[in-house]
Each structure stands twice: as C-alpha cells, then as structure tokens.
mmCIF file as Biopython writes it, N, C-alpha, C and O atoms, coordinates in Angstrom:
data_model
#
loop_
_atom_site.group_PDB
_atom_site.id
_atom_site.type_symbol
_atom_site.label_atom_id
_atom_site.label_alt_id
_atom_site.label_comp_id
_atom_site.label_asym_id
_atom_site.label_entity_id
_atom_site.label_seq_id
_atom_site.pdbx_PDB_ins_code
_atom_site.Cartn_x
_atom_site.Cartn_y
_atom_site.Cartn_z
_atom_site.occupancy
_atom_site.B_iso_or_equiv
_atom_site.auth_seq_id
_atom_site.auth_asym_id
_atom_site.pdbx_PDB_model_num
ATOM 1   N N  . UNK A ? 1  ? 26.880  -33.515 -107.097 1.0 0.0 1  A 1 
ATOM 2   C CA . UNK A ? 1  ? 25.938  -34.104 -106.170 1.0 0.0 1  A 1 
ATOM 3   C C  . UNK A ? 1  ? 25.853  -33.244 -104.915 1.0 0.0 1  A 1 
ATOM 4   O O  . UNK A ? 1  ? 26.835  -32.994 -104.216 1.0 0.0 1  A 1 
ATOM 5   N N  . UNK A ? 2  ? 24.365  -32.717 -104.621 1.0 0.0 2  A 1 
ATOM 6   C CA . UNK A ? 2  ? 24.459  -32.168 -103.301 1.0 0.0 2  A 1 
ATOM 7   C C  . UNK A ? 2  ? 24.420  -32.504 -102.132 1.0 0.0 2  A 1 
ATOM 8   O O  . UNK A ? 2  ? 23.572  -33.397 -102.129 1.0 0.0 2  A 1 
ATOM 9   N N  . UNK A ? 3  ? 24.841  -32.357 -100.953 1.0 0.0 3  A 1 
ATOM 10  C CA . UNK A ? 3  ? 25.008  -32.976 -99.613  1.0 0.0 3  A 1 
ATOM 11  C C  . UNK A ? 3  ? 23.976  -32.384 -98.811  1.0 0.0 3  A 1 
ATOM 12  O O  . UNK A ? 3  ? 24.147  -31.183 -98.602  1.0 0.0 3  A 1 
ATOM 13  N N  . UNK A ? 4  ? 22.731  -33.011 -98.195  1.0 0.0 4  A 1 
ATOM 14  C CA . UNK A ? 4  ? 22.565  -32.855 -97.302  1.0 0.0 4  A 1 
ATOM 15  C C  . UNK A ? 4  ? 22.318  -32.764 -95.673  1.0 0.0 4  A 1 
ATOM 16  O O  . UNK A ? 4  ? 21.932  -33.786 -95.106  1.0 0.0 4  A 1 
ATOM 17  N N  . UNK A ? 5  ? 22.510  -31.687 -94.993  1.0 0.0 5  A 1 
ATOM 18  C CA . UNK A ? 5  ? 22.860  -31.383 -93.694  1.0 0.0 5  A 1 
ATOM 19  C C  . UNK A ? 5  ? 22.187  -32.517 -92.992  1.0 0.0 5  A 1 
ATOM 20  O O  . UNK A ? 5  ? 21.085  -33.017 -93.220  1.0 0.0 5  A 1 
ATOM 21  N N  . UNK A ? 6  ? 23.201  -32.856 -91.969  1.0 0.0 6  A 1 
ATOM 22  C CA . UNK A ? 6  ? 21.855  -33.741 -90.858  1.0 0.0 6  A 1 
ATOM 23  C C  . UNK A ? 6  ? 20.509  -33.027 -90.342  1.0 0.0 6  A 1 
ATOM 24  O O  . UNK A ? 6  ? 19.533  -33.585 -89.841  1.0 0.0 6  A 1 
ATOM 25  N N  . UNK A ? 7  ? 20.642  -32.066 -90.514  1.0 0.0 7  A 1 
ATOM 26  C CA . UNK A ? 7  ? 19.583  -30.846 -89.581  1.0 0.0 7  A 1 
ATOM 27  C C  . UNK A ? 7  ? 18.163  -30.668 -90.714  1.0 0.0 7  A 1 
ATOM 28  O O  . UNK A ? 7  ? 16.957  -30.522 -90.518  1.0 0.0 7  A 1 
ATOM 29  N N  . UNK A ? 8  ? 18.963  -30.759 -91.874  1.0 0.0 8  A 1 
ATOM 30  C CA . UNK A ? 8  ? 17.566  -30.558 -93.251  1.0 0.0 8  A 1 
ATOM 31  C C  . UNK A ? 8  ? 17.007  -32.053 -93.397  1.0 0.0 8  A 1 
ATOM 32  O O  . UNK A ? 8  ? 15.809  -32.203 -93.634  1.0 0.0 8  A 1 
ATOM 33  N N  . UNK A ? 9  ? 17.851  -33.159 -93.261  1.0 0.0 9  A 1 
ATOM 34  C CA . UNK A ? 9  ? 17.088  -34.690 -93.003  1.0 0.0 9  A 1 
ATOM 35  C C  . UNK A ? 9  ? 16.105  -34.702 -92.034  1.0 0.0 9  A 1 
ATOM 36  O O  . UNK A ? 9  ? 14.949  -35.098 -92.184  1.0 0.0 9  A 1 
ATOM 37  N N  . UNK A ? 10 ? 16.767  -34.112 -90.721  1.0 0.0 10 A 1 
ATOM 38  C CA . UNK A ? 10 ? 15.489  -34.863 -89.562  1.0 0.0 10 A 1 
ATOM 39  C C  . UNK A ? 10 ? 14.594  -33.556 -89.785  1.0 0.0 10 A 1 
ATOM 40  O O  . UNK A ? 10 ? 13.743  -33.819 -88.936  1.0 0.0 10 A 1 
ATOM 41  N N  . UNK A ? 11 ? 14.104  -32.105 -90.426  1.0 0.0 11 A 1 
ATOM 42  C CA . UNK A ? 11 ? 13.370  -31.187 -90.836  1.0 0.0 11 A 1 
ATOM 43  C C  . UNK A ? 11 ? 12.381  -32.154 -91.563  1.0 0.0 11 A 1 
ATOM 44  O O  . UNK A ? 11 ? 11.313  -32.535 -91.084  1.0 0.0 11 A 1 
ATOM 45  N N  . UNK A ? 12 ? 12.769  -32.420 -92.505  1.0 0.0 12 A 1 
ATOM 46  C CA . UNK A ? 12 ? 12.400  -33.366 -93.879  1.0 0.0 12 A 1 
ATOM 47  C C  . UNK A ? 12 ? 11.254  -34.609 -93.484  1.0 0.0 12 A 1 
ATOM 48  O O  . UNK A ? 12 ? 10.192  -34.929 -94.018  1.0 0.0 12 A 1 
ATOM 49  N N  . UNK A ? 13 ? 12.092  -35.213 -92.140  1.0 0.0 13 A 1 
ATOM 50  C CA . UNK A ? 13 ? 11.417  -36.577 -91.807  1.0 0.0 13 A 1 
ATOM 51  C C  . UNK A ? 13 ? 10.126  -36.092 -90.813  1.0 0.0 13 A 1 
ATOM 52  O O  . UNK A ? 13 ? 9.155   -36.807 -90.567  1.0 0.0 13 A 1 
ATOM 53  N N  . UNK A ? 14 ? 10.357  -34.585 -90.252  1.0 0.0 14 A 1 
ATOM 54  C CA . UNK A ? 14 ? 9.497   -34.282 -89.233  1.0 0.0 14 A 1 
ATOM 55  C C  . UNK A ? 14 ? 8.093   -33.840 -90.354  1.0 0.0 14 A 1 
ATOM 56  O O  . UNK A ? 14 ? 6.979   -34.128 -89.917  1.0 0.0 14 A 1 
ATOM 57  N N  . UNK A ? 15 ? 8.154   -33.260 -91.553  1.0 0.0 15 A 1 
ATOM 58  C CA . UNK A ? 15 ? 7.465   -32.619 -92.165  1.0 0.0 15 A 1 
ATOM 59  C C  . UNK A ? 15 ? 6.002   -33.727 -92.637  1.0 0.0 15 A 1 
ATOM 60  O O  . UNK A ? 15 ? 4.826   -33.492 -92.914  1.0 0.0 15 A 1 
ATOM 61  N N  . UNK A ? 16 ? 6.857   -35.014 -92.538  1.0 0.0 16 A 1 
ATOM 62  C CA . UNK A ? 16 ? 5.572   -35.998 -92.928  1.0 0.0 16 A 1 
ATOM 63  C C  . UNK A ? 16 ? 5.322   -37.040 -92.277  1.0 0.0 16 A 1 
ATOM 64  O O  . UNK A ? 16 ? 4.898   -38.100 -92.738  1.0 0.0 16 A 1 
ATOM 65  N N  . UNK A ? 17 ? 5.594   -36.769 -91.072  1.0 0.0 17 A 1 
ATOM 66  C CA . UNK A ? 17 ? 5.166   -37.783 -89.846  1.0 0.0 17 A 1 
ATOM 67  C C  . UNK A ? 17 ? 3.894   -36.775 -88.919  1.0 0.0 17 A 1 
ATOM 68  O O  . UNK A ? 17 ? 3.921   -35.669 -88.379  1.0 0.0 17 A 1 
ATOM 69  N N  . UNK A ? 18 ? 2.983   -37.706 -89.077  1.0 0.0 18 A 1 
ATOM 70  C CA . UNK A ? 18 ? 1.882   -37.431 -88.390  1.0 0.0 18 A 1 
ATOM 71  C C  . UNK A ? 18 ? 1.560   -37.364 -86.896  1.0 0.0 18 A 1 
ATOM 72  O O  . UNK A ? 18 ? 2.123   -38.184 -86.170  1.0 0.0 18 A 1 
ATOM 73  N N  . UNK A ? 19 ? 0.778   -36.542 -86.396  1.0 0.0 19 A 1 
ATOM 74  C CA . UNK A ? 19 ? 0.908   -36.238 -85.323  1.0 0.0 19 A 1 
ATOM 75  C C  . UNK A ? 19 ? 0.108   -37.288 -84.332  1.0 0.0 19 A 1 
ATOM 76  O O  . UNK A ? 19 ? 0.473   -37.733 -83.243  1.0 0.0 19 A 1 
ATOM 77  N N  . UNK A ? 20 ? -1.120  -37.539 -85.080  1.0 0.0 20 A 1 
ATOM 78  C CA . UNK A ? 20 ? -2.118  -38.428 -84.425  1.0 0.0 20 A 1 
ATOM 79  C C  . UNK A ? 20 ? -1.427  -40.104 -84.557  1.0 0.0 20 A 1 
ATOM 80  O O  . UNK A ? 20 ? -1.210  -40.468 -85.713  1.0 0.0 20 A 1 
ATOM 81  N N  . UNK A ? 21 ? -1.126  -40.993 -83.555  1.0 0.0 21 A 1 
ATOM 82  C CA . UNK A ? 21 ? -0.373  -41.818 -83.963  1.0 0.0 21 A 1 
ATOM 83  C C  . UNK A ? 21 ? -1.834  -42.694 -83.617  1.0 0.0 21 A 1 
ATOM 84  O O  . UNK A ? 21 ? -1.810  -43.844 -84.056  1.0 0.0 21 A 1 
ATOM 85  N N  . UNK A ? 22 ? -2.799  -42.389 -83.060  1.0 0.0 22 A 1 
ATOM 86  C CA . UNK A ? 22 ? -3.917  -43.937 -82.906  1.0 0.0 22 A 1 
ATOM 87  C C  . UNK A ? 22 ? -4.584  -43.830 -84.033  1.0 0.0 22 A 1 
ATOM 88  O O  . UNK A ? 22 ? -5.136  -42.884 -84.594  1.0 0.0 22 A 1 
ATOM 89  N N  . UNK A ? 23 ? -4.405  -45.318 -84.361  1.0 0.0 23 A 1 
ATOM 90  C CA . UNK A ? 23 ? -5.012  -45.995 -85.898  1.0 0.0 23 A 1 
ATOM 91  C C  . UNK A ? 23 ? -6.317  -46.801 -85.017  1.0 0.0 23 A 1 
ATOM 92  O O  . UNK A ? 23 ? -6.176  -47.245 -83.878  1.0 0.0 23 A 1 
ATOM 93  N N  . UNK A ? 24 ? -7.626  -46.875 -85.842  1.0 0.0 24 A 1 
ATOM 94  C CA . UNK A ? 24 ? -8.327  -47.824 -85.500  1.0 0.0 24 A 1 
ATOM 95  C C  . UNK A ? 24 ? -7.803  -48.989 -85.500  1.0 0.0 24 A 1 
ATOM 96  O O  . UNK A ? 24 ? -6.894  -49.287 -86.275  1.0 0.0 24 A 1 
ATOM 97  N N  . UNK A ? 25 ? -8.210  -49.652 -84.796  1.0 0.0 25 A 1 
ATOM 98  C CA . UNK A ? 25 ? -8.177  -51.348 -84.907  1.0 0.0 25 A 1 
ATOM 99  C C  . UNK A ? 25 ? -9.272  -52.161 -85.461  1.0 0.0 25 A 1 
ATOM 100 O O  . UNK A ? 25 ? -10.369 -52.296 -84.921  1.0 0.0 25 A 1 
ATOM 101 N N  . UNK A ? 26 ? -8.808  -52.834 -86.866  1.0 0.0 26 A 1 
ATOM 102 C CA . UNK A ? 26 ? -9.850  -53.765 -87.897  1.0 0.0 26 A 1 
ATOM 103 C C  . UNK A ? 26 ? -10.962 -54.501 -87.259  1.0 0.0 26 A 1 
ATOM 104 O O  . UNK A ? 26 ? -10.573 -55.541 -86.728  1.0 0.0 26 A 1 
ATOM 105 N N  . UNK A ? 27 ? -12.253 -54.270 -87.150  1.0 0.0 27 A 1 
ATOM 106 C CA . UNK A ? 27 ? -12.919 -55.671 -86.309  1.0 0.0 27 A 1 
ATOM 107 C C  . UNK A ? 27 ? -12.767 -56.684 -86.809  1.0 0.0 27 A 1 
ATOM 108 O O  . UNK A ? 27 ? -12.654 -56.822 -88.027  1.0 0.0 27 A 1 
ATOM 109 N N  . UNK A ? 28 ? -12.721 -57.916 -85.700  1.0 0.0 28 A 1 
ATOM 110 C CA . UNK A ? 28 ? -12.152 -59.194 -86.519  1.0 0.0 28 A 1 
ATOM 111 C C  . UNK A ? 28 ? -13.256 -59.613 -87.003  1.0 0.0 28 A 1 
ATOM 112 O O  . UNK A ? 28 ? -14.296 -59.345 -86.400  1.0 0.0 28 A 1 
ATOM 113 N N  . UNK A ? 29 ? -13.298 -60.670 -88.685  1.0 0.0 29 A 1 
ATOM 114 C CA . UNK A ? 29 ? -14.154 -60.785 -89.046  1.0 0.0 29 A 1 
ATOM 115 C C  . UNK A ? 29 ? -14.556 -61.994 -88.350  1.0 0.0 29 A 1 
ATOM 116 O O  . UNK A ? 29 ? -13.900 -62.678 -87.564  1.0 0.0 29 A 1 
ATOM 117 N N  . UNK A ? 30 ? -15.852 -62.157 -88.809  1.0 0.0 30 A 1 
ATOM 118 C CA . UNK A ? 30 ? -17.052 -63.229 -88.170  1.0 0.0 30 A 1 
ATOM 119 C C  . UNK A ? 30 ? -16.594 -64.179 -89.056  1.0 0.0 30 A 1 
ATOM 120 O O  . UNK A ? 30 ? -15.867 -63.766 -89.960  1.0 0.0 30 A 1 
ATOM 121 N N  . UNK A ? 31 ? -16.918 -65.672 -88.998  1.0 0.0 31 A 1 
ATOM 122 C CA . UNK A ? 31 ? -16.229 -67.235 -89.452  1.0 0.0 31 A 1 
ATOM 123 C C  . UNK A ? 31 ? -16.768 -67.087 -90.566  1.0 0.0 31 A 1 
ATOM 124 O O  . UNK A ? 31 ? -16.154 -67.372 -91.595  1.0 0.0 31 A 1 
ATOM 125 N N  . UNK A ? 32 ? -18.437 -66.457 -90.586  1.0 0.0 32 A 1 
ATOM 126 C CA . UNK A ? 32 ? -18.586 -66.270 -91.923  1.0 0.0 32 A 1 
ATOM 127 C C  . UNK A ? 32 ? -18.237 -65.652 -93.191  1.0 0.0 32 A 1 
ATOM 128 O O  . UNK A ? 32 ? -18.780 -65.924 -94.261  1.0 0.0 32 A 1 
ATOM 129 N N  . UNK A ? 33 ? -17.144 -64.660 -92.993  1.0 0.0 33 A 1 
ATOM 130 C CA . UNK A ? 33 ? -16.867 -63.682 -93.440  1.0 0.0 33 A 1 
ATOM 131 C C  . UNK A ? 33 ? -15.230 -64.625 -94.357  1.0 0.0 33 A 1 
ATOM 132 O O  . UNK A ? 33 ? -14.722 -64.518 -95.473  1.0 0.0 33 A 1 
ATOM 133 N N  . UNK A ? 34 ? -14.989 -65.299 -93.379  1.0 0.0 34 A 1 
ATOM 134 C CA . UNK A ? 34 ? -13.667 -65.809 -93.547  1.0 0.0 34 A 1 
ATOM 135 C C  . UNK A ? 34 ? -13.644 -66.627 -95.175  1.0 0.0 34 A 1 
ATOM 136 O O  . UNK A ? 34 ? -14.143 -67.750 -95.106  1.0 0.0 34 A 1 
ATOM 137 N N  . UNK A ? 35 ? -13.145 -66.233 -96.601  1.0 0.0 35 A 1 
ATOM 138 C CA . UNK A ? 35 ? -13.094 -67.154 -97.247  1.0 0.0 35 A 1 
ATOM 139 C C  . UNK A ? 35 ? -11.777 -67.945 -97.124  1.0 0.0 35 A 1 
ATOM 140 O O  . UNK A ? 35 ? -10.767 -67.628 -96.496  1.0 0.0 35 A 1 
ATOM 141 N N  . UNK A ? 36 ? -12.030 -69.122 -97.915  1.0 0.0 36 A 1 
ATOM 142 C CA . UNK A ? 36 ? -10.532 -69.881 -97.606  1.0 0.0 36 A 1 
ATOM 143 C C  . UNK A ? 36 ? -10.436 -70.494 -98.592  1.0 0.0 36 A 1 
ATOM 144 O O  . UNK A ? 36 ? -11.561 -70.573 -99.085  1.0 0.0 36 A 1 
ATOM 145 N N  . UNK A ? 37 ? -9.241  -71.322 -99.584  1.0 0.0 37 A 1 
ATOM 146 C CA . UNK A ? 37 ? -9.056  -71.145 -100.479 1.0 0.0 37 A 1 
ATOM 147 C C  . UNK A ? 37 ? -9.500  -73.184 -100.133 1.0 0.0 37 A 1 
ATOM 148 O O  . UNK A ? 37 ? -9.312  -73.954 -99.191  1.0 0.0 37 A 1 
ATOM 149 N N  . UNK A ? 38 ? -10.305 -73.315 -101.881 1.0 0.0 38 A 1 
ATOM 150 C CA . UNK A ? 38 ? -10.640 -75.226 -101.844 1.0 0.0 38 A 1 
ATOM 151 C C  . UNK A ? 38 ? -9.778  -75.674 -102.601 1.0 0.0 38 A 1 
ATOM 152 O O  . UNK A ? 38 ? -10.152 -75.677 -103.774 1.0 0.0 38 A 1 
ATOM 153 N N  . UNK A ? 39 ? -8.531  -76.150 -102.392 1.0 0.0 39 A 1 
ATOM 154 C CA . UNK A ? 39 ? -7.236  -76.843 -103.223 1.0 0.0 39 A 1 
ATOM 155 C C  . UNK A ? 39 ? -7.949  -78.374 -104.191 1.0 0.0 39 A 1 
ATOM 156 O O  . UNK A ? 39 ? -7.669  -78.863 -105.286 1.0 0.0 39 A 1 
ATOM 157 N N  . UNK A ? 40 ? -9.080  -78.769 -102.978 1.0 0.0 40 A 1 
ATOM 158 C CA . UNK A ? 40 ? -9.379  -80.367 -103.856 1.0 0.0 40 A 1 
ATOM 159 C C  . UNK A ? 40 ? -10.474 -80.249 -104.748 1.0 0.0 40 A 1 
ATOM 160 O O  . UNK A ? 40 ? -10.725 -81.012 -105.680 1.0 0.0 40 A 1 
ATOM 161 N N  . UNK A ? 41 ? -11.350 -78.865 -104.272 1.0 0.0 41 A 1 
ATOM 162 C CA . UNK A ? 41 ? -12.301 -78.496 -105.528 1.0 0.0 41 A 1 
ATOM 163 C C  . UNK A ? 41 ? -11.641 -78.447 -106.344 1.0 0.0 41 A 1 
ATOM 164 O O  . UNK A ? 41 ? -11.706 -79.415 -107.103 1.0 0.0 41 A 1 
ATOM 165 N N  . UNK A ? 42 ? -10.743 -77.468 -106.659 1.0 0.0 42 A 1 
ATOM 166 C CA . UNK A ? 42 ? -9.972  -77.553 -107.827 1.0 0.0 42 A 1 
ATOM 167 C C  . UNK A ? 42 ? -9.529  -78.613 -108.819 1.0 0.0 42 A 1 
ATOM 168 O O  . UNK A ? 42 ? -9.531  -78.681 -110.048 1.0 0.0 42 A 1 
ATOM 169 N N  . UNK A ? 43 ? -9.146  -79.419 -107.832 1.0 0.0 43 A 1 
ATOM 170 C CA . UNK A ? 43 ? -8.392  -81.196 -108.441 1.0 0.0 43 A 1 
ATOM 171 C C  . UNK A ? 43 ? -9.617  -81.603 -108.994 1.0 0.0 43 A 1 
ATOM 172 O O  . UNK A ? 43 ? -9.713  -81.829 -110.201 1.0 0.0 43 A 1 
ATOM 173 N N  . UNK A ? 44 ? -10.747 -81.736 -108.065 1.0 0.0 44 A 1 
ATOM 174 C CA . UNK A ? 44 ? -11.915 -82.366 -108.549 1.0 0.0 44 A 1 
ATOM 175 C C  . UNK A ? 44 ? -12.503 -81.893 -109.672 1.0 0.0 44 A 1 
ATOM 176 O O  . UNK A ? 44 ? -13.078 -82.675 -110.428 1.0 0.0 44 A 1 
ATOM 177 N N  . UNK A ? 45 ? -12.436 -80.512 -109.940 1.0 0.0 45 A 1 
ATOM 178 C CA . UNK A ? 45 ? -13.155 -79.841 -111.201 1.0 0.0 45 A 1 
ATOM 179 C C  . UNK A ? 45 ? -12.130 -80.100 -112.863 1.0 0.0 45 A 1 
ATOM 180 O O  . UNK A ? 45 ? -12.284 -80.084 -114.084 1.0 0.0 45 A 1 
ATOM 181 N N  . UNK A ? 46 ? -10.983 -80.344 -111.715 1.0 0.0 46 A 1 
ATOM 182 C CA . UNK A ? 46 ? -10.446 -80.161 -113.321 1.0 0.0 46 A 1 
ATOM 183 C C  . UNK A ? 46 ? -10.421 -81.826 -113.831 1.0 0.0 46 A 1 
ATOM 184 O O  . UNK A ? 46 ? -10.699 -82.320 -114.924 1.0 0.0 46 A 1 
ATOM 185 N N  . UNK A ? 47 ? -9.924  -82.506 -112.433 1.0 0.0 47 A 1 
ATOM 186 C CA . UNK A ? 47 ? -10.499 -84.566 -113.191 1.0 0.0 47 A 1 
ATOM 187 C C  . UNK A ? 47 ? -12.139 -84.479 -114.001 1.0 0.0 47 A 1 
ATOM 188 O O  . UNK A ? 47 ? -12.580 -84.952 -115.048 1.0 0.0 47 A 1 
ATOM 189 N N  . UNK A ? 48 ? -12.431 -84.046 -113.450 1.0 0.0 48 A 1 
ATOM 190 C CA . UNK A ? 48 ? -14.251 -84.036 -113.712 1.0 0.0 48 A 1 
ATOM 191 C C  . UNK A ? 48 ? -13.804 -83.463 -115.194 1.0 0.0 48 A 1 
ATOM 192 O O  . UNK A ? 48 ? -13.601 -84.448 -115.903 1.0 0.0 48 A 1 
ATOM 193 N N  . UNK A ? 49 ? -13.575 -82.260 -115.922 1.0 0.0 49 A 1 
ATOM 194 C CA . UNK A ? 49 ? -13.173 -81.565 -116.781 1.0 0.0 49 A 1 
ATOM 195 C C  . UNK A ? 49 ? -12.571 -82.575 -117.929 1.0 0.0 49 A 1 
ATOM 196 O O  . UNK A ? 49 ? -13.050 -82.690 -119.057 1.0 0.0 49 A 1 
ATOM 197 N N  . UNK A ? 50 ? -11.136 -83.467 -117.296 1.0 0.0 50 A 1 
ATOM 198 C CA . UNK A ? 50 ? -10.643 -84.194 -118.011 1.0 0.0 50 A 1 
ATOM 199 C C  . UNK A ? 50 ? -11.680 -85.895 -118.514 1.0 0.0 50 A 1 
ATOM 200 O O  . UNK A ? 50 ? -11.567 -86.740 -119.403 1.0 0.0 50 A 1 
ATOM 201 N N  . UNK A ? 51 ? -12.455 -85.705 -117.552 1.0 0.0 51 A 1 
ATOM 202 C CA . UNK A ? 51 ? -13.472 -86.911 -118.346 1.0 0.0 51 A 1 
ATOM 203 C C  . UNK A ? 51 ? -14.620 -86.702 -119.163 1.0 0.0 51 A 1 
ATOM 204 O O  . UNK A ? 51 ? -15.165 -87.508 -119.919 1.0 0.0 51 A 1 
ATOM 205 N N  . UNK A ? 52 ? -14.981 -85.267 -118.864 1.0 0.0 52 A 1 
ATOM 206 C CA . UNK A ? 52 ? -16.049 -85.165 -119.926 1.0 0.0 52 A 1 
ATOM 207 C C  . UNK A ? 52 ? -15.400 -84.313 -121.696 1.0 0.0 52 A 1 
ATOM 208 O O  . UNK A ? 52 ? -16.071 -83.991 -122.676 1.0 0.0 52 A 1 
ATOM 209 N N  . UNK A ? 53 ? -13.958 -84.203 -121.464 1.0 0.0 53 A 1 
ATOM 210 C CA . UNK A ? 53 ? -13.663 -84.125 -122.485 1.0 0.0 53 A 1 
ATOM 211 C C  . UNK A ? 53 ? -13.289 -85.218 -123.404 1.0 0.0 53 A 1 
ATOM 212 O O  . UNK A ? 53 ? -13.156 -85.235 -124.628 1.0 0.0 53 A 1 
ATOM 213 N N  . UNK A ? 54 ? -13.147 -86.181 -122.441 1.0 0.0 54 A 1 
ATOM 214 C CA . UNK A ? 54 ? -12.542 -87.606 -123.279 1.0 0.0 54 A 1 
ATOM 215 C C  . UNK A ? 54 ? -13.906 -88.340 -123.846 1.0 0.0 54 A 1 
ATOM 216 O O  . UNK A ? 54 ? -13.857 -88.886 -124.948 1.0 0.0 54 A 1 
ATOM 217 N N  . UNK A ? 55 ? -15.077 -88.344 -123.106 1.0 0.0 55 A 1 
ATOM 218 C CA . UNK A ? 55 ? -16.518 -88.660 -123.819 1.0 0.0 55 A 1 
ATOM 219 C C  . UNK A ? 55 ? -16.479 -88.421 -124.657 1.0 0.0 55 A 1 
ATOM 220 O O  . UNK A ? 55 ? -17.459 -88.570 -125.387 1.0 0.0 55 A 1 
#
C-alpha cells in the first residue's frame, strides 16, 4: 500500500477546486410554478376505483 505525502494531498485537493466561487442564485419560483403533492386525491381516486369495481 502506498503512502501519501501531506504535500501531494493538499496538491491533489488544489487541482479541482475552482477558482470562481460565485454560483448564481435559483429565481424563486412563482406560486404557480409550485406543484404540491394531493394525498386525498389519491384516497378519493382509489375509493372511487374500489366502487366501480364492485358494480
């Protein structure tokens, strides 16, 4: 197993750290944009589901 130097680690870590550190910032989305998840649609589709299979 080879050992390496502290000096070839922080070489190593410098080689793929970027220089430009400002990232855009996401625009926040608009309310419309927002989906959100319907837990009682669900319930409702699948009761609904379970009665027209029993017809």
């Amino acid at each position: 197993m080879r050992r390496v130097s502290p000096t070839q680690k922080a070489i190593n870590n410098l080689i793929f750290r970027t220089t430009c550190r400002k990232s855009r910032k996401k625009p926040i989305p608009t309310a419309s944009q927002i989906t959100t998840f319907d837990y009682v649609g669900g319930l409702l589709r699948a009761k609904w589901d379970r009665m027209r299979t029993a017809r």
